[in-house]
C-alpha positions in Angstrom: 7.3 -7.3 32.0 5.1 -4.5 33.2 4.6 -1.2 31.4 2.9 2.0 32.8 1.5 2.0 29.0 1.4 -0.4 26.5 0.1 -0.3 22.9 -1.4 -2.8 20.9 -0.1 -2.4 17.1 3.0 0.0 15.9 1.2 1.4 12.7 0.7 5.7 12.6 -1.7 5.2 15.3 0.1 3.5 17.8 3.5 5.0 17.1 2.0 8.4 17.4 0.3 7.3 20.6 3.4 6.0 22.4 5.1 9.7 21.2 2.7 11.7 22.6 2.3 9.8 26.4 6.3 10.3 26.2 5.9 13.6 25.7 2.6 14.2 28.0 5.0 12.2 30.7 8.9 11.7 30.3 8.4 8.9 33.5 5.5 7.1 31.7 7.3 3.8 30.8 5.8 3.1 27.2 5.8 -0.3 25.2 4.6 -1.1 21.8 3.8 -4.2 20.7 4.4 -5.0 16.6 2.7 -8.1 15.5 5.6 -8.2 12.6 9.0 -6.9 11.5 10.0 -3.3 10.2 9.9 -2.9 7.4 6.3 -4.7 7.1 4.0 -4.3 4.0 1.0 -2.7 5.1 -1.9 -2.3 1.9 -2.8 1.0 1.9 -3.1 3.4 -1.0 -0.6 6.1 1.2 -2.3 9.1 1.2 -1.3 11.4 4.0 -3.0 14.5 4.4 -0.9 17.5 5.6 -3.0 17.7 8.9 -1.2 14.2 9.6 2.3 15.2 8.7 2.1 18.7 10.8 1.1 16.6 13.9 4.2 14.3 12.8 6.7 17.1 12.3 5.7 18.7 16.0 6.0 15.7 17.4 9.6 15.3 15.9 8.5 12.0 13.6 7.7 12.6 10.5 10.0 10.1 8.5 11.9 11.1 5.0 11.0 8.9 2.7 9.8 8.6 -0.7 7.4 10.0 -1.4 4.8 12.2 -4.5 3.7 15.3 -3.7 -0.6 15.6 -3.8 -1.3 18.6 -5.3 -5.1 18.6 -5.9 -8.0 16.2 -6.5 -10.4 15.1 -9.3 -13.8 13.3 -9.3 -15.5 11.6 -12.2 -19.1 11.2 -11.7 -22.1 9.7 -14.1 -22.3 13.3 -16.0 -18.8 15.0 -16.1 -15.4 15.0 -14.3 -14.1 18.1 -12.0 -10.6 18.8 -10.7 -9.0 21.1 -8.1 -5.2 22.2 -7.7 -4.3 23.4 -4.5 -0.8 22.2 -4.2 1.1 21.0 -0.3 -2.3 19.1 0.4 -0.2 16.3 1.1 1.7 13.3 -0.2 1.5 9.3 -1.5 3.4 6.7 0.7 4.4 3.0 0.9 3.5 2.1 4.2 6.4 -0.3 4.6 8.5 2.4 4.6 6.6 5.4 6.7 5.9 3.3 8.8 9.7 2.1 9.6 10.4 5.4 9.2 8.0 6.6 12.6 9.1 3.7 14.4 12.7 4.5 14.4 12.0 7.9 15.3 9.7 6.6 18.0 12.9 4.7 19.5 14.8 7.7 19.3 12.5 9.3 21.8 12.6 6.3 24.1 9.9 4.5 23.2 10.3 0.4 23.6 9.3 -1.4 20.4 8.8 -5.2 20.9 8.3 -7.1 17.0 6.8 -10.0 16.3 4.6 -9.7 19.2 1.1 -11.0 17.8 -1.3 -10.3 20.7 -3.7 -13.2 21.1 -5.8 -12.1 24.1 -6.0 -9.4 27.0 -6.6 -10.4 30.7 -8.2 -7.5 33.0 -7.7 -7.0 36.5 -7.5 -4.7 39.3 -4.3 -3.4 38.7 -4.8 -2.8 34.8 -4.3 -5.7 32.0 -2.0 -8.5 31.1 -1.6 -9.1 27.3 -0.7 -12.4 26.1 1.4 -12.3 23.0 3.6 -14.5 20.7 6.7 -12.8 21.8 5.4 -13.3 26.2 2.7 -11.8 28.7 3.3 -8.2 29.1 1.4 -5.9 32.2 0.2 -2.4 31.9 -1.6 -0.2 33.8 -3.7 1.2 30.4 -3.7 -0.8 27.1 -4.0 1.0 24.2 -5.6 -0.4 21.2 -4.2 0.4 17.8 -4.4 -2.5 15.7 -6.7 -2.1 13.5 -9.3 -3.8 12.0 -9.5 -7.1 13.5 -8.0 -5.5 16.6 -8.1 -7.9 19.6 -7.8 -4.9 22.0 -11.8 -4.0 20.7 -12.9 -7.8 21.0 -11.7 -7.9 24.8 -13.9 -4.9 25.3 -17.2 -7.1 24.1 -17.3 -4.6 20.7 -18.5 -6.1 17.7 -16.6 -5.3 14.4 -19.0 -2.5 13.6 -21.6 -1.7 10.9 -19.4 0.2 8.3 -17.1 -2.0 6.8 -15.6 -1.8 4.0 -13.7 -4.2 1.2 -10.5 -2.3 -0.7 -8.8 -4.3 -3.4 -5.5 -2.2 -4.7 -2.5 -3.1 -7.2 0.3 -0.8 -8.8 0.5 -0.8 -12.0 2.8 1.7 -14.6 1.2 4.8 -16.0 -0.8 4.6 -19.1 -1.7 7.5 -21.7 -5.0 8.9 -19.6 -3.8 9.3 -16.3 -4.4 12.3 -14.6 -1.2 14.8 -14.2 1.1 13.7 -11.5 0.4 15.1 -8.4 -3.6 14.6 -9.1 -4.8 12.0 -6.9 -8.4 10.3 -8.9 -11.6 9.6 -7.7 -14.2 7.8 -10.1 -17.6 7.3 -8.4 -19.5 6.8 -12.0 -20.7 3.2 -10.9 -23.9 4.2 -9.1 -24.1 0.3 -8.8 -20.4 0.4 -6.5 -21.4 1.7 -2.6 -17.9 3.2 -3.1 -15.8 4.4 -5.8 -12.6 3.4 -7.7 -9.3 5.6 -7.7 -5.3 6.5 -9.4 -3.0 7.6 -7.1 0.1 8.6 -8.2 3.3 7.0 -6.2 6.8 5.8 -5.9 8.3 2.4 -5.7 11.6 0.9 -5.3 12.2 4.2 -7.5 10.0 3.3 -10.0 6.8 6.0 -10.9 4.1 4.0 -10.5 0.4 4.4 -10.1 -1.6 2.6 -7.7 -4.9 1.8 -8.4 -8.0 -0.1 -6.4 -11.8 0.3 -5.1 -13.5 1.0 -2.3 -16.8 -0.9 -1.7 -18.6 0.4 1.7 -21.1 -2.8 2.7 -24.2 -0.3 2.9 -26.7 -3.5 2.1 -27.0 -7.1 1.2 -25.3 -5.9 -2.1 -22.3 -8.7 -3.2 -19.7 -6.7 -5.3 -16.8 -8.6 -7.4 -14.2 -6.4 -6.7 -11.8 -8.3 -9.0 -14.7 -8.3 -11.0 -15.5 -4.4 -11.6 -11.5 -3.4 -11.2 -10.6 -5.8 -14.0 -12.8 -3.7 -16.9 -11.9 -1.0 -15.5 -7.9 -1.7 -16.1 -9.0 -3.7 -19.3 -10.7 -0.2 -20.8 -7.2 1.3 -19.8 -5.2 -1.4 -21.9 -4.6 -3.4 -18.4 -4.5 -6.7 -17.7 -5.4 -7.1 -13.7 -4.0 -11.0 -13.4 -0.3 -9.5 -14.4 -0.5 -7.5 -11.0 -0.3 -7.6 -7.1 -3.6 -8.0 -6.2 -3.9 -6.9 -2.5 -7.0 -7.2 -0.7 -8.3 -5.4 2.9 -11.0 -4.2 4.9 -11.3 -1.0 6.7 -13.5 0.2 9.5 -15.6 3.4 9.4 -16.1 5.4 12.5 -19.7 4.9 15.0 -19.5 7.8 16.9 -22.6 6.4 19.0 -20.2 3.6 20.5 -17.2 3.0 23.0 -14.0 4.1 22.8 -12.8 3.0 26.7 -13.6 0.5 28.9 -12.0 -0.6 32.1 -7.9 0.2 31.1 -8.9 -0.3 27.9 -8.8 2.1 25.1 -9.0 2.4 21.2 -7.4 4.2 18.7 -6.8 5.1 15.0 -9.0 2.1 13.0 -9.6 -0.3 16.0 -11.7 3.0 16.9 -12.8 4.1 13.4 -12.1 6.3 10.2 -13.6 8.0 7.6 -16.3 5.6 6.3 -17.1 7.9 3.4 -13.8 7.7 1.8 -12.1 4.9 3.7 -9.5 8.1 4.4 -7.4 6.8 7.4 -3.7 7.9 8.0 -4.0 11.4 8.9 -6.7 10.5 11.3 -5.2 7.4 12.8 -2.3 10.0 13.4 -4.8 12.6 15.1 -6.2 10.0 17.3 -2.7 8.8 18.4 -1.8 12.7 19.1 -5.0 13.0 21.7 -4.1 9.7 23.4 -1.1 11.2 25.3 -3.0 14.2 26.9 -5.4 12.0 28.4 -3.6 9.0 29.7 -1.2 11.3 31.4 -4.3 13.0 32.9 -5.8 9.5 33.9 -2.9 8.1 35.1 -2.0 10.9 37.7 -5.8 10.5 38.5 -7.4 14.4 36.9 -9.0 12.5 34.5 -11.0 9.2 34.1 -9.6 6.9 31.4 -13.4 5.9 30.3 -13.8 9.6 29.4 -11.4 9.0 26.3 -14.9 8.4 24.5 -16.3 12.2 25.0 -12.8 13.7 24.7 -12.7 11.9 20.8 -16.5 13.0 20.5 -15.7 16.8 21.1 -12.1 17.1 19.7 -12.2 18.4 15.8 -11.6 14.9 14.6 -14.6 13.6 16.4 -16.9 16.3 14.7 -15.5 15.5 11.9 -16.1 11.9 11.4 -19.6 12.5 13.2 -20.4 14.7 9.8 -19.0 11.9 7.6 -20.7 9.0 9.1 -23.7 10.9 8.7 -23.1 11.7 5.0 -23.0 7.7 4.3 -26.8 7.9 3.5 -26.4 10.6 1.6 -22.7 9.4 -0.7 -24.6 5.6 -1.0 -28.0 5.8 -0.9 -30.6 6.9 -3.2 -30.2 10.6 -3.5 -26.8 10.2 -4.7 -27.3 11.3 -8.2 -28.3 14.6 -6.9 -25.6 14.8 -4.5 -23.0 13.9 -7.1 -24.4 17.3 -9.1 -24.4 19.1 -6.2 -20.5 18.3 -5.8 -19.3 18.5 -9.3 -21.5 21.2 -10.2 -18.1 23.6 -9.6 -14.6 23.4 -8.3 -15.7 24.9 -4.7 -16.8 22.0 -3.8 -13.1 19.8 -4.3 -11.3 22.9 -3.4 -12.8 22.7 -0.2 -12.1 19.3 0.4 -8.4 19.6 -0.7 -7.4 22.2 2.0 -9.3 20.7 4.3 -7.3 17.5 3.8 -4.1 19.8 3.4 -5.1 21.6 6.9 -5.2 25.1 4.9 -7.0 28.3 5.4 -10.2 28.2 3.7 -11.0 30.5 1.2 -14.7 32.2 2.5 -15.6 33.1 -0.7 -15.9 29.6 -2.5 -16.9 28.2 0.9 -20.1 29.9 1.6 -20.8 29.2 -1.7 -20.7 25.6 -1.1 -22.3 25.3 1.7 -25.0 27.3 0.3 -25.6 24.8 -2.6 -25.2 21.8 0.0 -27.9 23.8 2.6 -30.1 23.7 -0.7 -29.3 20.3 -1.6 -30.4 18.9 2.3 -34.0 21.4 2.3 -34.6 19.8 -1.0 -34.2 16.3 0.2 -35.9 17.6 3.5 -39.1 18.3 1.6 -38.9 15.2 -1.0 -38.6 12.8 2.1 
């Protein structure tokens, strides 16, 4: 069965991707293969930034669903806790149902979705690829890789699984008397011992208000971190008892903007490319990724365009910038200046506000900005002199 595009993995990513080729091209035959069945759990703490569900809505696939409104942020550090409200930032979704949701909007717009089609390797030749999947051998002329982190697409282009992983443990549990208001999602990076941080997000399911909870631990080091370990006391000093719960376990991938993003007809996508290593912040980006992917395969395939240069066209695009300035803050979130960082950030609200409409895709205000950036520029000649 031969595709003039087919894409590996039918999460945000790769839904988005098939959309936007469709769109680029209406004659651009476009298959996606889905290792499981809709609806499929997928562990993810579900926040979507508004920048994700704009680029959803223009594309004509932004799924209704349940879902909680996100309405601002708060961090706890060592010293004190800060909080911003900026409210439409975005919202807090189950994954087994957005990501239904996309794929039967994807349909709608003539895009072939084959299920249980685990991929277990990728042949290259002249003409383009063959992948070899559970559900049959399927031929494209450009393979796009969207699945993931252990995404088979990147092993078949010799890429290692990168330097910034990360571990994520998450469970939902009720709310207890301490949470923040609904619509607050909850940072806590008070562990300086945690490369990472723990968090509450507030969401919905099977109509049920629930809050989901977990950590992040970014593999910075050597350093061995009991997640269970560290998220137990942490429920325990909230009156929760982590063994009555879901634990769900899974890595992510953060973003090396140094590396490969094509090779041959090969190209990557969403996490199999990278995300926000910082954060582990992924769906609004995997969605951004997907958006770009169009654009350039319909350039490559009608020959304006080379399908290698997929790498600088992520590398100058805003998301590329982006998670360029976020890998580079890894040093700074995890390593030994963070104390001072963390002051810098909490020191006012500018700081959160800033990051809130930047995850909504708002305006920013130039006022608080320039003041933030003026007590970060301080913050970076200060650690310039120190060393």
């Amino acid at each position: 069965m031969r595709s003039d595009v087919l894409v590996v993995g039918g999460g945000p990513a790769g839904l988005t991707a098939a959309v936007s080729i469709r769109e680029a091209d209406p004659s651009l035959r476009v298959r996606v293969l889905e290792k499981a069945r809709y609806p499929r759990e997928k562990y993810c703490a579900g926040a979507v930034g508004a920048r994700g569900e704009k680029i959803l809505e223009r594309l004509g696939i932004l799924p209704d669903v349940p879902r909680v409104p996100i309405d601002g942020m708060s961090l706890r550090v060592v010293s004190r806790e800060r909080a911003a409200r900026v409210p439409g930032i975005g919202h807090v979704v189950r994954r087994i149902e957005f990501d239904a949701g996309i794929a039967r909007l994807a349909r709608d717009k003539g895009v072939e979705i084959v299920e249980d089609a685990k991929v277990d390797a990728i042949d290259v030749d002249r003409d383009g690829a063959v992948v070899r999947s559970s559900a049959g051998a399927f031929e494209a002329r450009v393979v796009v890789g969207c699945d993931g982190v252990g995404s088979v697409v990147r092993k078949s282009m010799g890429l290692g699984p990168g330097a910034l992983r990360a571990q994520v443990l998450e469970l939902d549990t009720e709310p207890v008397a301490g949470d923040r208001e609904r619509g607050i999602i909850h940072f806590d990076a008070s562990d300086r011992e945690l490369p990472g941080y723990t968090w509450d997000f507030p969401t919905i399911a099977g109509g049920e208000e629930l809050v989901c909870r977990g950590i992040y631990h970014l593999k910075v080091g050597d350093e061995e971190v009991d997640l269970g370990k560290k998220l137990g006391a942490r429920l325990a000093a909230m009156g929760l008892d982590i063994a009555k719960y879901k634990n769900k376990r899974f890595a992510e991938r953060g973003v090396e903007m140094d590396g490969t993003f094509a090779k041959g007809p090969l190209m990557l996508a969403g996490e199999a490319a990278g995300i926000d290593p910082v954060t582990g912040e992924g769906i609004a980006q995997a969605v951004e990724y997907g958006s770009m992917v169009g654009p350039h395969v319909a350039l490559a395939l009608r020959r304006e365009a080379r399908l290698e240069g997929w790498t600088d066209r992520v590398r100058r695009s805003r998301l590329g910038r982006d998670l360029r300035i976020r890998q580079r803050l890894v040093r700074e979130f995890y390593g030994p200046r963070r104390p001072q960082l963390e002051e810098v950030l909490v020191s006012d609200e500018s700081f959160l506000s800033a990051g809130c409409r930047h995850f909504g895709a708002q305006p920013m205000e130039l006022g608080p900005v320039a003041f933030a950036l003026g007590r970060l520029g301080l913050y970076f000649a200060r650690a310039l002199l120190s060393g």
